[in-house]
N, C-alpha and C positions, 0 to 999 in steps of 0.2 A: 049518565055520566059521560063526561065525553073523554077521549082518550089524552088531552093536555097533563099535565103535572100542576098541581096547586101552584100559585105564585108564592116568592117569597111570606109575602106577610099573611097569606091565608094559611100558612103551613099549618099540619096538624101537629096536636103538639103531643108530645110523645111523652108514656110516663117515666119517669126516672125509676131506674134499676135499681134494685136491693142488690146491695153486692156480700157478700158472703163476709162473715169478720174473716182477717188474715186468720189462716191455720196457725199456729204458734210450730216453729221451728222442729222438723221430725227426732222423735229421738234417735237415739242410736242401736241398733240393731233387734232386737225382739218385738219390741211393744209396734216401732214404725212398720216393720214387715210383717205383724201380724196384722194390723191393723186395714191393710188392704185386700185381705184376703174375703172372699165371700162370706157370708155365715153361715156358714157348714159345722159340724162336729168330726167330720171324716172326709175324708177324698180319697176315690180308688188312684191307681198309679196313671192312668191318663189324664184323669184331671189333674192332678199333682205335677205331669209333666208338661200339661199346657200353661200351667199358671208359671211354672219355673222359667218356662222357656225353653227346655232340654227336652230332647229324648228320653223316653223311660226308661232305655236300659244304662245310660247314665244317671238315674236315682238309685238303681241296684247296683251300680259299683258304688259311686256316693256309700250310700248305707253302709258296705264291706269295710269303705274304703274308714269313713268316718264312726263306724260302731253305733249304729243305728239298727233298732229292732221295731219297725213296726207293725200293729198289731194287724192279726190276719182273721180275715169275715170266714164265715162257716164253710163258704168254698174255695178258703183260702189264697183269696186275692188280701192284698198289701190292701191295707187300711191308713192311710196319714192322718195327722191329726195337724191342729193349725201349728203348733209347736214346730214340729215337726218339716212342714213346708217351709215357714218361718228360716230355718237352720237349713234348710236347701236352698233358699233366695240365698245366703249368707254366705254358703261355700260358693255357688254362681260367681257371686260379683267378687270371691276373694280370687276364683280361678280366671276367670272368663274379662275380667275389667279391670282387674289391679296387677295381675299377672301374676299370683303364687302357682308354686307347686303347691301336688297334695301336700305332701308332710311341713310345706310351710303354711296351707291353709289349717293343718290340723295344730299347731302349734297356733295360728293364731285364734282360733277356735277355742282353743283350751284356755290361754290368756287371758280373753276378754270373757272368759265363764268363770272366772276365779283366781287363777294364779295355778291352777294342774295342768301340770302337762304329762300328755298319754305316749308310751311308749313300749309296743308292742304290747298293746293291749292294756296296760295297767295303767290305771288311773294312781298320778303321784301328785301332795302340796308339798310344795318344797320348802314352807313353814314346819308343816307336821315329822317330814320327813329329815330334819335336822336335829327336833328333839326328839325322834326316835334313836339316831346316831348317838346324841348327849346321852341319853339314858342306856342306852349298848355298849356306850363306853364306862359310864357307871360302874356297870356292872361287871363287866370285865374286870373292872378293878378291884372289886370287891371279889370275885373269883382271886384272883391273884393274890390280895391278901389272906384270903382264909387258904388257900396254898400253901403259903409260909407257914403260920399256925400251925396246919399240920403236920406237914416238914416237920417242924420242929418236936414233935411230940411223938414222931414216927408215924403216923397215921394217913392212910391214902398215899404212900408212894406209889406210884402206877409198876415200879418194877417188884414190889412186894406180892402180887398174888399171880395166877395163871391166866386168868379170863382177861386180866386188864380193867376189871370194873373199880379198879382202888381203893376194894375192901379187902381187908384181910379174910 
């Protein structure tokens, strides 16, 4: 061969590339960010913090911060699971790229998981938590009326006995 380049018309002719169908548009939040992760079943806390992006002991606050428990191997190293990483890409990009604080990334955390939102630790719907109110006020009324009742018949005035239990 000698060291020229083929002429135009002699080119070699190249085969056409298979090109990958489009990906179909990433979802939104769990399933996209799971899906990139290796397949694994566990990641100790440094794999965990290279695939994040962070430092590890930004996943140990993370977890404090967001109520994260996870599970620990026999010699008690931090065990992640895909989940798990999954919801650390998620507070990342709500801290690090969109700009929230914690308690506005845990607020939106809680949102897009259902409609609870956690405060100070408790997990509240604030569907559930209205007919619990409805039904507390129910009740209350229903206390108040057999009150009367009583009243009326003498029975359970609280200043009738000594203990206060509003028995005679």
């Amino acid at each position: 061969m000698s060291g020229k380049s083929p002429a135009p018309e002699e080119a070699v002719e190249q085969p056409e590339l298979e090109l990958a169908p489009p990906r179909p548009p990433a979802e939104t939040g769990f399933e996209a960010e799971e899906a990139e992760l290796p397949d694994k079943l566990f990641f100790r806390i440094g794999e965990a913090a290279t695939l994040v992006g962070v430092e590890p002991h930004a996943l140990r606050y993370w977890e404090s911060e967001f109520k994260m428990r996870p599970t620990r191997s026999p010699a008690g190293q931090r065990m992640y699971r895909r989940k798990d990483i999954a919801r650390f890409l998620r507070i990342r990009r709500l801290l690090h790229e969109e700009g929230f604080t914690i308690a506005g990334a845990r607020k939106a955390l809680a949102e897009a998981a259902g409609g609870t939102v956690e405060s100070s630790g408790v997990s509240m719907d604030p569907t559930r938590f209205g007919e619990a109110v409805e039904r507390i006020n129910e009740v209350r009324g229903r206390i108040g009326e057999l009150r009367q009742r009583y009243a009326m018949v003498g029975v359970g005035a609280p200043d009738s006995n000594k203990d206060g239990s509003g028995r005679a």
